[in-house]
PAMI-801855 format. One record per residue (C-alpha): z, x, y; residue number from 1. Coordinates in nm, 3 decimals, padded with zeros to 5 digits, always signed. Layout:
N
Z, X, Y, NUM
...
# end
This chain:
347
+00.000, +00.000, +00.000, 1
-00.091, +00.126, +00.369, 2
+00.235, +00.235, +00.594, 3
+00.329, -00.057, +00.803, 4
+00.270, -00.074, +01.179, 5
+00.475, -00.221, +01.399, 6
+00.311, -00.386, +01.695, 7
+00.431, -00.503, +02.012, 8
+00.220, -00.702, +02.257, 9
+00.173, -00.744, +02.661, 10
+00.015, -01.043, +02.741, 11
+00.011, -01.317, +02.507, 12
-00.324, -01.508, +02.640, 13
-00.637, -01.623, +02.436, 14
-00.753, -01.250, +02.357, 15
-00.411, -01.173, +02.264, 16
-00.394, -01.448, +01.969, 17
-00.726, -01.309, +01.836, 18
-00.554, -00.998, +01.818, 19
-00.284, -01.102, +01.641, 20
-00.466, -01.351, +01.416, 21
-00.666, -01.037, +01.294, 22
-00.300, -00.800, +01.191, 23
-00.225, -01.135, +01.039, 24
-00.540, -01.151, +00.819, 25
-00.520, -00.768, +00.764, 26
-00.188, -00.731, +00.624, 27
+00.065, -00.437, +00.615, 28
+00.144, -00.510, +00.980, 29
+00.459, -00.681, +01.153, 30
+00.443, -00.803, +01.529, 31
+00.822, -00.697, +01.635, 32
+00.796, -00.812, +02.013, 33
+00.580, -00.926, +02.284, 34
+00.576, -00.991, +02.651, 35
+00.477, -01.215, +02.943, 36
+00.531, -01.314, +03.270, 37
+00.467, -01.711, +03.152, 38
+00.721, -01.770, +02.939, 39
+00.581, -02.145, +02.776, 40
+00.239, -01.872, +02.653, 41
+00.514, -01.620, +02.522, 42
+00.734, -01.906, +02.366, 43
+00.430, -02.044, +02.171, 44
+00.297, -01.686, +02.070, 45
+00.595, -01.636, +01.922, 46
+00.627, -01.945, +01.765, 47
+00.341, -01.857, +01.596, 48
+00.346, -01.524, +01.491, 49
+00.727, -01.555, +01.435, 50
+00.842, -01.265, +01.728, 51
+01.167, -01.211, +01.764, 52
+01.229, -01.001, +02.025, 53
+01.010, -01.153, +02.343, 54
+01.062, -00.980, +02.747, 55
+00.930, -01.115, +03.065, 56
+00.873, -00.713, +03.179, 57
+00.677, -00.526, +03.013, 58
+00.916, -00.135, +03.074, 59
+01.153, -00.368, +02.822, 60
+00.912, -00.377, +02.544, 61
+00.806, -00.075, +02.536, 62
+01.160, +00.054, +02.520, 63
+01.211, -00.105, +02.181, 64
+01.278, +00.127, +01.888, 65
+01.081, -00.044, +01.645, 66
+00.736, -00.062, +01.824, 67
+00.534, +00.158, +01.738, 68
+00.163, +00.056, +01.861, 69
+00.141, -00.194, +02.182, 70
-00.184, -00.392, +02.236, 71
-00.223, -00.451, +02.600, 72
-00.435, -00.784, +02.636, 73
-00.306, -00.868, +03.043, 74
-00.619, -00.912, +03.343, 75
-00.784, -00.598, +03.385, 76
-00.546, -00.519, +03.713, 77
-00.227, -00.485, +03.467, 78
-00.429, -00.233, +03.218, 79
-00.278, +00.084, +03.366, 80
+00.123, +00.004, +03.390, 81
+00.160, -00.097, +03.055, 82
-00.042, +00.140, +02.892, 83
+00.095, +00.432, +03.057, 84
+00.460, +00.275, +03.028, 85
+00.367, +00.250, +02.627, 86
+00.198, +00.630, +02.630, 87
+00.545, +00.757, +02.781, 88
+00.757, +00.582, +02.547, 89
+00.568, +00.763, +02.288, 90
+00.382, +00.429, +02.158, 91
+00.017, +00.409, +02.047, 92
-00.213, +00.204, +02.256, 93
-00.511, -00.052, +02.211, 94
-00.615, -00.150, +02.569, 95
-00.864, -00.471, +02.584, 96
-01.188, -00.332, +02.775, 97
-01.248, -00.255, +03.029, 98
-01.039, +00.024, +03.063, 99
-00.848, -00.052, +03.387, 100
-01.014, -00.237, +03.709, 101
-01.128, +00.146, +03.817, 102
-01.192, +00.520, +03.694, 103
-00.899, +00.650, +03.913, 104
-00.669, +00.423, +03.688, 105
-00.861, +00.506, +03.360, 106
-00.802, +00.875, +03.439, 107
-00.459, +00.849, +03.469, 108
-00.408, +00.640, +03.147, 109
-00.659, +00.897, +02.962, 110
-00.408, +01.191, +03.083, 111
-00.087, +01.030, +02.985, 112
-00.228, +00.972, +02.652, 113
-00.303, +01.351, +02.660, 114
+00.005, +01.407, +02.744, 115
+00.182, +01.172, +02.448, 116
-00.041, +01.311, +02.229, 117
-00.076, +00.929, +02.071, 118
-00.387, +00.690, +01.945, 119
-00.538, +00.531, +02.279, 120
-00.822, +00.345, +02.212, 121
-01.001, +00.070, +02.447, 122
-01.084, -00.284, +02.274, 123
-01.512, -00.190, +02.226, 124
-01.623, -00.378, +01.950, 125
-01.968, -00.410, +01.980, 126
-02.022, -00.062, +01.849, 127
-01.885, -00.153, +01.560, 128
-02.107, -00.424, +01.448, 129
-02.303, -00.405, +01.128, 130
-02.652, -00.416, +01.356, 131
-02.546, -00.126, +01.597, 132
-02.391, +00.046, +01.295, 133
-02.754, -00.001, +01.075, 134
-02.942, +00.160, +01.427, 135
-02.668, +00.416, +01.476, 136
-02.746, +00.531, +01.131, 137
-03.069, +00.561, +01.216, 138
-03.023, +00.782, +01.496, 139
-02.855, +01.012, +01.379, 140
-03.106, +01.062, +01.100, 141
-03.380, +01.143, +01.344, 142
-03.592, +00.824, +01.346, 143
-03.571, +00.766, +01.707, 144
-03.590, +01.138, +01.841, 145
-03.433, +01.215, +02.156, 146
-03.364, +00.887, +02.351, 147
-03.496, +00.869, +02.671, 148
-03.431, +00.527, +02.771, 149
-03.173, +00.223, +02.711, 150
-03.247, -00.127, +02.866, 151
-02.942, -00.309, +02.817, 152
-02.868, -00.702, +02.898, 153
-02.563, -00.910, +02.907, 154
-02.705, -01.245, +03.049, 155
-02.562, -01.603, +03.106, 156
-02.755, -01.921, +03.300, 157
-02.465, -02.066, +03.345, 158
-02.124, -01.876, +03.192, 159
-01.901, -01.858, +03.470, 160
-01.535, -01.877, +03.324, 161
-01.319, -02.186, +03.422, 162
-01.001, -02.005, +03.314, 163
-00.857, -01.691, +03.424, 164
-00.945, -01.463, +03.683, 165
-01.253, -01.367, +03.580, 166
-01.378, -01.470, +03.944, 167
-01.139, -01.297, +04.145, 168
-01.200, -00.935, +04.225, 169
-00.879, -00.834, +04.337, 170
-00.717, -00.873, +03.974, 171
-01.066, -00.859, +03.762, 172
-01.219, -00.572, +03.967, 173
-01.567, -00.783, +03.932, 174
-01.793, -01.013, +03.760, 175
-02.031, -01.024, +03.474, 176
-02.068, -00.628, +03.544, 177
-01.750, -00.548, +03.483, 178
-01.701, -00.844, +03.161, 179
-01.950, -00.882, +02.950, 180
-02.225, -00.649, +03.041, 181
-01.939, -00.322, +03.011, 182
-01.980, -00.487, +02.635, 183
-02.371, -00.330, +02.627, 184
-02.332, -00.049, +02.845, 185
-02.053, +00.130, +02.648, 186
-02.235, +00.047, +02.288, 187
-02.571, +00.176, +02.422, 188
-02.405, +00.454, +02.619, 189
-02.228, +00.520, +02.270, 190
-02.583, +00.518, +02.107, 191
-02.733, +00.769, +02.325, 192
-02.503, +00.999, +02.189, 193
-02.221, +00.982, +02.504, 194
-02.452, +01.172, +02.757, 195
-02.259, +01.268, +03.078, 196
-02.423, +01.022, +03.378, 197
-02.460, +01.202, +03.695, 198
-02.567, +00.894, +03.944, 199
-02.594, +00.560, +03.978, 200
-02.763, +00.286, +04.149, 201
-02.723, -00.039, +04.177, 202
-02.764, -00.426, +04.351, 203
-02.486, -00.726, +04.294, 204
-02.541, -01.073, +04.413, 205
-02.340, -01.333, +04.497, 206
-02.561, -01.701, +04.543, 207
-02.369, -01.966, +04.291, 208
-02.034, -01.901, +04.183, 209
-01.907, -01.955, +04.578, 210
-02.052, -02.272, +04.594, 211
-01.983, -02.600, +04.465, 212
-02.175, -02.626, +04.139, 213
-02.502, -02.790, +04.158, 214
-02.570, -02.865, +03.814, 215
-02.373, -02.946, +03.473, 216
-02.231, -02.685, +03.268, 217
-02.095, -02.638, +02.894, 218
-01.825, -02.387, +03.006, 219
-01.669, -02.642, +03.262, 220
-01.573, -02.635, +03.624, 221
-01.481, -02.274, +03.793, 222
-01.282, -02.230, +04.097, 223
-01.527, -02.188, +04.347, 224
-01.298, -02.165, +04.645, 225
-01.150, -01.864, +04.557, 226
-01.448, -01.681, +04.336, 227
-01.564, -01.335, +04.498, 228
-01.715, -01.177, +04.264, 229
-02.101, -01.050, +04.154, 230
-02.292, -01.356, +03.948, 231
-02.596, -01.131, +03.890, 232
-02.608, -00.723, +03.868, 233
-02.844, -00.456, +03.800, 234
-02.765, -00.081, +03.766, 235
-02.915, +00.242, +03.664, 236
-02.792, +00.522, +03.576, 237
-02.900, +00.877, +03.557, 238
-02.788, +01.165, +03.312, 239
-02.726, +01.499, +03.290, 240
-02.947, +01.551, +02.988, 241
-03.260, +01.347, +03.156, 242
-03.204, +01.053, +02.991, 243
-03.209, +00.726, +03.181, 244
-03.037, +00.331, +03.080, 245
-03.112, -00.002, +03.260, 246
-02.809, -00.265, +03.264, 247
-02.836, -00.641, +03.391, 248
-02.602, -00.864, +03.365, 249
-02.450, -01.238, +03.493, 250
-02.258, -01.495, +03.470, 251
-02.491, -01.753, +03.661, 252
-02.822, -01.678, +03.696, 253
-03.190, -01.887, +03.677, 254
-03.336, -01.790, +03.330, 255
-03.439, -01.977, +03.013, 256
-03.156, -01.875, +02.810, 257
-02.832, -01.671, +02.803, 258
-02.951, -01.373, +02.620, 259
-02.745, -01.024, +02.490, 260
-02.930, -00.717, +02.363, 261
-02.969, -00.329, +02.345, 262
-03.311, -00.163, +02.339, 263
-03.401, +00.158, +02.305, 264
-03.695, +00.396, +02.371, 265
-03.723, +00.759, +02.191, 266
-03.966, +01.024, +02.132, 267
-04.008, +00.947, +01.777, 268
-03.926, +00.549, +01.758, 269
-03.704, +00.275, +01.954, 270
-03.511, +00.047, +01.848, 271
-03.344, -00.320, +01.901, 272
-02.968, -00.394, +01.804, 273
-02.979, -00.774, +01.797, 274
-03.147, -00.832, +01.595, 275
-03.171, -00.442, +01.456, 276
-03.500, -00.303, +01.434, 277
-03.717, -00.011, +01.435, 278
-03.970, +00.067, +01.579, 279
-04.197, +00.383, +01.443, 280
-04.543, +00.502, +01.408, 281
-04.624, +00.559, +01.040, 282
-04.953, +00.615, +00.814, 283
-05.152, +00.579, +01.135, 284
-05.019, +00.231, +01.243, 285
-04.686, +00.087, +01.476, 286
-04.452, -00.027, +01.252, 287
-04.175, -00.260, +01.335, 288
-03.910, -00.209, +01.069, 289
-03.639, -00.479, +00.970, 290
-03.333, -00.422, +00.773, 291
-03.250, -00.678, +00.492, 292
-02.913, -00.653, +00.481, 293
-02.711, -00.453, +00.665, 294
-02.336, -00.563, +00.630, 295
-02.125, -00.868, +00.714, 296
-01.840, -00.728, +00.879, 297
-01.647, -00.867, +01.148, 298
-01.691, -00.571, +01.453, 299
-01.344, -00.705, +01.614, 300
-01.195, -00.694, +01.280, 301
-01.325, -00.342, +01.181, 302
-01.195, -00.274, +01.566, 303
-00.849, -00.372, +01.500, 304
-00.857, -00.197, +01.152, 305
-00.976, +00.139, +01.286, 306
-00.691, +00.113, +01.530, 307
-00.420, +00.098, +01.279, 308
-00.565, +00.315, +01.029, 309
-00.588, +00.601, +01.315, 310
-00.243, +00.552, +01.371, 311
-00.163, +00.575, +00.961, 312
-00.358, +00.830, +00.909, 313
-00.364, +01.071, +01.239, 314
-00.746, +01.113, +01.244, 315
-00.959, +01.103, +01.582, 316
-01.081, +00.754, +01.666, 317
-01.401, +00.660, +01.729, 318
-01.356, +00.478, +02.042, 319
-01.116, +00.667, +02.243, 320
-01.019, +00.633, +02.572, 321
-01.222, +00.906, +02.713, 322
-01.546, +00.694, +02.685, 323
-01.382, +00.384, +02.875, 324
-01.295, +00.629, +03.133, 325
-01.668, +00.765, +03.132, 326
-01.821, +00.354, +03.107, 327
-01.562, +00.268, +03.407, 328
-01.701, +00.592, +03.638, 329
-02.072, +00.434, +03.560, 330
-01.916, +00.083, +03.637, 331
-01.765, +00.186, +03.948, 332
-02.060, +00.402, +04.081, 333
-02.309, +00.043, +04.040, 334
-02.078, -00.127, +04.189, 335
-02.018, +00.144, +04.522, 336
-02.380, +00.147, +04.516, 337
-02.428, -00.187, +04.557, 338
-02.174, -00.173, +04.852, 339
-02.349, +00.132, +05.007, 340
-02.739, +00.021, +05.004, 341
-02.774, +00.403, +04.809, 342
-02.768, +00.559, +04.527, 343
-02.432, +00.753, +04.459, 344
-02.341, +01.049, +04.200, 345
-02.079, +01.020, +03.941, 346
-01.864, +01.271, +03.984, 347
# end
């Protein structure tokens, strides 16, 4: 039988339920404590996952002898505190992405976990997906060459959250750039091999989610008053090696259809990640190659998993917090861009 972790959480929301409803379902686990400022969410959350030992500040939980791992699943403006609070205490750390609401913050939870020498890894998931797995493989086999180019979407018609603060940039940091396309970005960005970006530019627009809504929506009615965030952004990003990626994303924008995908473009062959394909020259013909099977596995399960057996087992993880520190430098510079009407360097 595996060692048993002991898990404390901060924030006991909607992501933090999935969370635990994956230990659950994986066994040789124990959720020992958990934390929130809204005590009817942290009274049903442990109701549910039978806590015991439940705090209103977070500096309490991490304090507790028997955690040993803390998943931090608060907005992304209380990422830092509690994961640098945990790293001090000596705990290991899963951090839901993005990393923090800036690269200042993610550098100085990347150098307290330095420091702690523990497991800090940020919640990516999409990397681990059977389809970016099957093209991963394939990469690193040679069938796409060097990559030269990513194109990378994260698009919604009409997704804008009516819960949370997904609208408000003072505790989100920003929009659809900064929640759902950071999703693509890191998993092509991990795909390209991790090259180091050296600028940035990028355009944000704001045109719907300020305004009453004008049309009827699946995901309900947003707070329109107080949203201040991007509904559609572009970027592009430069790096070091000559390589080059192309992000969109939104949460309300005029297109057909909300649509989510990865493509790349290499000197040998490209490739798609949803679905996976190939795409190769071959006996004097383009070939578009499709995989048959290539696994079943839930990514935010294998996520959780890799987590815990990291911290079992003491080996390197394979998303660690250095590359949410590197996706939130290319998030910020898009985004500073935008602001500045220029194209800016990553530093």
């Amino acid at each position: 039988m595996a060692r048993k972790v002991r898990v404390g959480f901060v924030g006991t929301g909607g992501i933090a339920n999935h969370h635990a409803k994956i230990l659950e379902k994986l066994g040789d686990n124990e959720i020992v404590a958990a934390c929130d400022i809204h005590r009817g969410r942290l009274d049903a959350f442990a109701e549910r996952f039978e806590v015991k030992k439940l705090f209103e500040d977070y500096r309490d939980l991490v304090r507790v002898q028997e955690v040993e791992a803390v998943s931090v699943c608060t907005p992304n403006g209380v990422h830092m505190a509690p994961t640098v609070a945990a790293l001090k205490e000596g705990k290991h750390v899963l951090v839901e992405k993005p990393i923090a609401m800036n690269a200042r913050e993610g550098q100085a939870m990347v150098r307290a976990a330095r420091a702690s020498k523990k497991v800090f890894v940020i919640g990516f998931q999409r990397r681990f997906s059977p389809s970016a797995q099957a093209v991963k493989k394939a990469i690193d086999e040679g069938w796409l060459g060097k990559i030269l180019h990513a194109r990378c979407f994260a698009l919604r018609r009409r997704g804008i959250p009516s819960w949370g603060v997904f609208g408000r940039k003072e505790l989100n940091g920003g929009g659809p750039l900064i929640d759902i396309g950071v999703h693509t970005l890191e998993c092509a960005h991990y795909l390209m091999g991790k090259p180091r970006p050296v600028s940035a530019s990028g355009a944000c627009f704001t045109y719907m989610g300020n305004k009453k809504p004008q049309a009827l929506c699946s995901w309900g009615q947003w707070d329109y008053k107080t949203y201040n965030v991007e509904d559609l952004a572009s970027g592009w990003i430069r790096f070091e090696n000559g390589s080059t990626l192309y992000l969109e994303s939104s949460f309300a924008a005029h297109i057909e259809e909300e649509d989510s995908n990865i493509i790349l473009m290499g000197t040998r062959g490209g490739a798609s990640v949803d679905p996976p394909k190939l795409f190769t020259d071959m006996a004097g013909l383009m070939y578009n190659l499709t995989p048959t099977y290539c696994g079943q596995q839930d990514c935010f399960e294998v996520k959780m998993s890799h987590w815990l057996d990291c911290i079992r087992t003491g080996k390197l993880s394979d998303s660690p917090g250095e590359d949410g520190w590197v996706v939130q430098k290319m998030l910020d510079a898009i985004y500073q861009s935008s602001e500045k009407g220029k194209e800016v360097r990553i530093r």
